[in-house]
N, C-alpha and C positions, 0 to 999 in steps of 0.2 A: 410588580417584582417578576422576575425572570425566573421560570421555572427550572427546577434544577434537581439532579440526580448526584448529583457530586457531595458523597460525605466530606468531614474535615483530612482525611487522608486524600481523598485525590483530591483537595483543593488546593493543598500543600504543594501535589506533582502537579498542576495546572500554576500553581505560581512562580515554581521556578524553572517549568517552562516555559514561561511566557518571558523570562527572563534572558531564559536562552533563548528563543527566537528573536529579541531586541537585539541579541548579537549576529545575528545570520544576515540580519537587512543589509549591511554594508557590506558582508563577505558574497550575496548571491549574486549581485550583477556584475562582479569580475568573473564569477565562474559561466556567466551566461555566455562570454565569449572565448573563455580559456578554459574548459571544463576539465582541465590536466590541472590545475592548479589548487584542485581540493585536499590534495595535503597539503598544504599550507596553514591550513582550517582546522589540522589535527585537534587542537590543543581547546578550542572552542567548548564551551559546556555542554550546548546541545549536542554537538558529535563526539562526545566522551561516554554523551547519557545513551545515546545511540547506540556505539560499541558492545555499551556494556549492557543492551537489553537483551530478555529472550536466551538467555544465559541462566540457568537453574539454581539456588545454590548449591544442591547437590553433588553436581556435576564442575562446583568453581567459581559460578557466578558470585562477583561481590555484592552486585547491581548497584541502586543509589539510595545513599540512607538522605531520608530529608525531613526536618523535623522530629524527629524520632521514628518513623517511620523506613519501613526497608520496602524498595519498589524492583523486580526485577524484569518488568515487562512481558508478563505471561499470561496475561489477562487481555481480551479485546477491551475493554475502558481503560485500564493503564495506557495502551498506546493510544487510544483514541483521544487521553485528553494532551498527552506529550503531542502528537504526528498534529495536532491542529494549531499549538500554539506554534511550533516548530514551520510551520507551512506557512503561518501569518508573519514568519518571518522573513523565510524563503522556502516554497517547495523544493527546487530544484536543489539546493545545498541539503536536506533534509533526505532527497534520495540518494543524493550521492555520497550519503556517510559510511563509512565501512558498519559491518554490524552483522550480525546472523538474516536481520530483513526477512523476508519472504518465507526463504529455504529454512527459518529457524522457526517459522510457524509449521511447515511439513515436519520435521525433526520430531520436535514435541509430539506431532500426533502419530509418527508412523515406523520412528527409527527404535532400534531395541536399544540395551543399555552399552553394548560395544560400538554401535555407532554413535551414538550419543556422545562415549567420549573425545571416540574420534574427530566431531563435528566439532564439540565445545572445546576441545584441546587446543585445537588449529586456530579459535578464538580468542581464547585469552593469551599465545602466545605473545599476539602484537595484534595493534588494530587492522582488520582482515577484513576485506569486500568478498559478498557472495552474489550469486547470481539463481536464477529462477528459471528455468525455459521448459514452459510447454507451449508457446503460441507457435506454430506454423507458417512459411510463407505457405498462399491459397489456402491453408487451410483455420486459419484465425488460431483461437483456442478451445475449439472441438479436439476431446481431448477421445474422443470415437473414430475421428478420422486423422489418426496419429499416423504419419509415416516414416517416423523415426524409429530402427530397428535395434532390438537388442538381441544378442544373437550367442548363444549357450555356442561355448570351444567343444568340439571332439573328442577333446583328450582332458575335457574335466578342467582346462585352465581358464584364463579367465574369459570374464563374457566381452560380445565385439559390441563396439556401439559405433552405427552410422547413420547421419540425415542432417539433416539442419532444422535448425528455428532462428524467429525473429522474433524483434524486438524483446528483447532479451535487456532488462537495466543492467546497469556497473559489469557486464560481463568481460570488459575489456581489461581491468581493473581488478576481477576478481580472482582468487589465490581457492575457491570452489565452489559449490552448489550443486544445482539437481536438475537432474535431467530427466522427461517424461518419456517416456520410450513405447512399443510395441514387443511380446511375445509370444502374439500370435493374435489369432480373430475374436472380434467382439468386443464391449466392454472389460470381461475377466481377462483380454490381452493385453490391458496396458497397465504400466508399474513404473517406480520412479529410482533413478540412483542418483548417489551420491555419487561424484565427480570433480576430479583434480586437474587444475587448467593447464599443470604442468606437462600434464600426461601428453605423452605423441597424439597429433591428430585431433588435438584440441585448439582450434581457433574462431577466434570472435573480431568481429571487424565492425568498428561504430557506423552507426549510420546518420546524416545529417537528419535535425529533426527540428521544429521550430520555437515547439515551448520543451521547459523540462530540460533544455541540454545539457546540465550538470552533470546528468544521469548516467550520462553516454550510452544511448539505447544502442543496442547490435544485431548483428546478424554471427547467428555462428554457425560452422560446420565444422560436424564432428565426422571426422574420416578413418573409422577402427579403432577407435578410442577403447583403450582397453580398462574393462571395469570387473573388479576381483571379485568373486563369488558374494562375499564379507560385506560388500557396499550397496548390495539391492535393498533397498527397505521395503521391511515389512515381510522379508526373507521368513522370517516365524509366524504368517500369518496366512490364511485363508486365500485363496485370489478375490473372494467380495469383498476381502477387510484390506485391498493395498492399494494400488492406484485408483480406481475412479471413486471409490469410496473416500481416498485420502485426499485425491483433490477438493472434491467438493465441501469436505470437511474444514480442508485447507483455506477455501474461499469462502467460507461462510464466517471465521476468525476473520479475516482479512477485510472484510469489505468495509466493517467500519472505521478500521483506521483509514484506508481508503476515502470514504466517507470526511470523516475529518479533515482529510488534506486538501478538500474542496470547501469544505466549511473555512477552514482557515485562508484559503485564499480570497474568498469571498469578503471573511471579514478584513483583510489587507489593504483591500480595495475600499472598504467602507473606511479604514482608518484614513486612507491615502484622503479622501475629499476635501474635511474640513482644514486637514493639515497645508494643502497645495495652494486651496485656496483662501483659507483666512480669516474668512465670515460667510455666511450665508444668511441669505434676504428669510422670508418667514416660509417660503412655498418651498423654497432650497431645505430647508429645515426640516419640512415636515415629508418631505421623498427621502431626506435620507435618515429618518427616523422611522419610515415606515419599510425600508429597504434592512435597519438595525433589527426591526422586531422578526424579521420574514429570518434573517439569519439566525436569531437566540431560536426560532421556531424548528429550521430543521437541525442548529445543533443539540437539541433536545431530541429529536426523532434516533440520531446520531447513538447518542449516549445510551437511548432505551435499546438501541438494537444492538448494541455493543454486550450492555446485560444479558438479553434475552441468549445472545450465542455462548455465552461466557456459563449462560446455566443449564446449555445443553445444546451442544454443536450442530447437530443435524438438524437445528430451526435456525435457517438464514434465509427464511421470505423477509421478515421486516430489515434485515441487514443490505439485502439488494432493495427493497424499496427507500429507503435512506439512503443507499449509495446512487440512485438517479435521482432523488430529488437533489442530493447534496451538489450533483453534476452540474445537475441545471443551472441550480443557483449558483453557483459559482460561474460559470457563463454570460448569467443573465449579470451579475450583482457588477461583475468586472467592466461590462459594457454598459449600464447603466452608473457605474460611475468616471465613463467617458463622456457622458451626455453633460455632466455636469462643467466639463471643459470648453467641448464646445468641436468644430468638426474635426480641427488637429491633434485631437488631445492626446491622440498615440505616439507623434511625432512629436509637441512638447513636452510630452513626458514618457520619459522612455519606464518610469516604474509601470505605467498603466499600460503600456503595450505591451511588456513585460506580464503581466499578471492576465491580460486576455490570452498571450500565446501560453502559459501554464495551467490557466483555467480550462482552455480547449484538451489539452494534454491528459489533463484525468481523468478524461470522459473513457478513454481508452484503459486505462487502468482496470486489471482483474473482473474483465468483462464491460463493453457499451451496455448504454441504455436501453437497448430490444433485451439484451441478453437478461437483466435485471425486471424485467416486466417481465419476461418468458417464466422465468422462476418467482415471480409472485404471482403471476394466474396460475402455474403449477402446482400451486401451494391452496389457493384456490378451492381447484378441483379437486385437491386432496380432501378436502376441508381441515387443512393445518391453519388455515387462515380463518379467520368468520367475524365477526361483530362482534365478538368478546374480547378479540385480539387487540393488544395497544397496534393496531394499523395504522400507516399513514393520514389517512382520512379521518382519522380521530384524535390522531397522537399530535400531529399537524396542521389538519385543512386551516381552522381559523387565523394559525398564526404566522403561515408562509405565503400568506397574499395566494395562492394557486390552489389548485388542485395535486391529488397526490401521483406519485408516476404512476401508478396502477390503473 
């Protein structure tokens, strides 16, 4: 038996995700060439369920009642067991859903109660894309060698905001979001606002990309974009307690659903096998049985790392260890189930060339591989990690066929 973390409440939101991802398969390879055409897809459950996560009910959220159960997507395992079924449907249509996304995990942790409305209001109006941007051209997402400026007015109006970043999701698309900025040196210089794409001086220009397209990754520059006093978060707070505190806080939620959406493509690809081809001989059988137990192996790594941030933010070493194994495997599991086709099998089937160019895609996601080892040898040295810790190498090793990314 497949070991499992999943009470009867999230098994409930893992089965009528799973149900929504059986509807994405058809709708993601028209988006893979016309990624304008994701509303069309409004009306879909998974991007309803999307919408409406990460939405309080405080603040307005209905979220989704399922079984008797109320899910609103404010937990890293709520989204981790939705973003995986949803991915094994299609990743790409699953990033391309309107929804609060990324900027509605900084929200939660960093915005006061007037932005908060502001953020959630603009949400539940209509279904609304947001956008995320702190990676940098040259400078990745070192979020220490920021050179996006934010720049206090003279006369007490509002603040200037100028630079650019990249690869930026749905930015093209999106109605706002958050932007990582500089106000002044050091760590305690950098801070995040809230930001409206209406605004003068805001533009986002897609960039061609090879997996993932749905997504519409960009490049944007912001050229004096003017940002009101009222939209800095974390405005009531400390400068240790705003940005690089909030980021990291931010990506330590994050990485498992992340995570997940590598587990789910991984397991798309192990769906795709038996389905393409029909039958398998007994040798066929038993690679893609041992290729089935290597994926229940890190989506279980998955799920404990998703807990562990959910009961206390500032531990995400096992969340980047899970998010490079999950990488991997999804890398590996997409191209080992090309091996079963045979040398063409990208060009006879376009779902499998399809699913290696999206598997390559996540690896980039909310930090690469080095960056996810850098922060589990951090963790290390801390000794926040040790041999009591559910770790990779124990939570894992036997049942992911490898070793752990650490």
């Amino acid at each position: 038996m497949t070991a499992t973390v999943l009470d009867e409440r999230l098994v409930t939101l893992r089965d009528a995700a799973r149900e929504w991802g059986a509807e994405f398969r058809g709708a993601g390879a028209g988006l893979d060439t016309d990624p304008d055409a994701v509303g069309e897809h409004l009306d879909l459950g998974g991007v309803r369920a999307l919408a409406a996560m990460l939405v309080p009910a405080e603040y307005g959220g209905a979220g989704l009642r399922l079984g008797g159960h109320r899910f609103h997507g404010m937990t890293a395992i709520e989204r981790a067991v939705v973003l995986e079924e949803l991915a094994r449907g299609d990743a790409g249509l699953m990033l391309a859903s309107p929804g609060a996304s990324m900027s509605g995990v900084l929200v939660d942790v960093l915005a006061d109660r007037e932005q908060k409305e502001w953020f959630y209001g603009r949400l539940l109006e209509r279904p609304t894309w947001t956008f995320f941007a702190l990676t940098e051209p040259d400078r990745g997402s070192d979020a220490t060698a920021l050179e996006t400026a934010l720049k206090t007015s003279p006369d007490g109006g509002p603040h200037r905001l100028d630079g650019r970043k990249k690869y930026v999701g749905n930015a093209a698309r999106a109605a706002l979001g958050v932007v990582f900025a500089r106000t002044g040196p050091g760590p305690l210089g950098v801070t995040a606002v809230l930001v409206d794409t209406t605004d003068p001086g805001f533009h986002a220009e897609p960039l061609e990309s090879l997996g993932l397209r749905a997504a519409r990754i960009c490049e944007l520059t912001l050229d004096g974009v003017a940002v009101p006093p009222e939209r800095v978060l974390g405005r009531d707070r400390s400068p240790a307690r705003r940005g690089m505190w909030a980021c990291v806080q931010t990506f330590n939620r994050l990485r498992p659903g992340v995570a997940a959406i590598a587990v789910g493509i991984a397991a798309a690809a192990h769906d795709y096998v038996p389905a393409g081809l029909g039958g398998l001989d007994k040798t066929g059988r038993d690679r893609l049985d041992e290729l089935g137990r290597r994926i229940d192996g890190v989506r279980h790594l998955v799920h404990l790392s998703a807990i562990e941030v959910d009961a206390d933010g500032s531990r995400g070493h096992l969340a980047s260890a899970a998010k490079a194994e999950a990488c991997r495997l999804a890398e590996e599991a997409t191209l080992e189930a090309c091996r079963f086709f045979g040398p063409r099998a990208r060009w006879d089937h376009p779902v499998l060339d399809k699913l290696v160019r999206d598997a390559r895609g996540v690896e980039f996601m909310e930090g690469a591989g080095n960056i996810q080892k850098l922060t589990v040898f951090q963790g290390l040295v801390a000794g926040k990690v040790g041999r009591g810790d559910p770790f990779p190498a124990h939570a894992a090793g036997s049942s992911t066929g490898g070793s752990s990314c650490g």
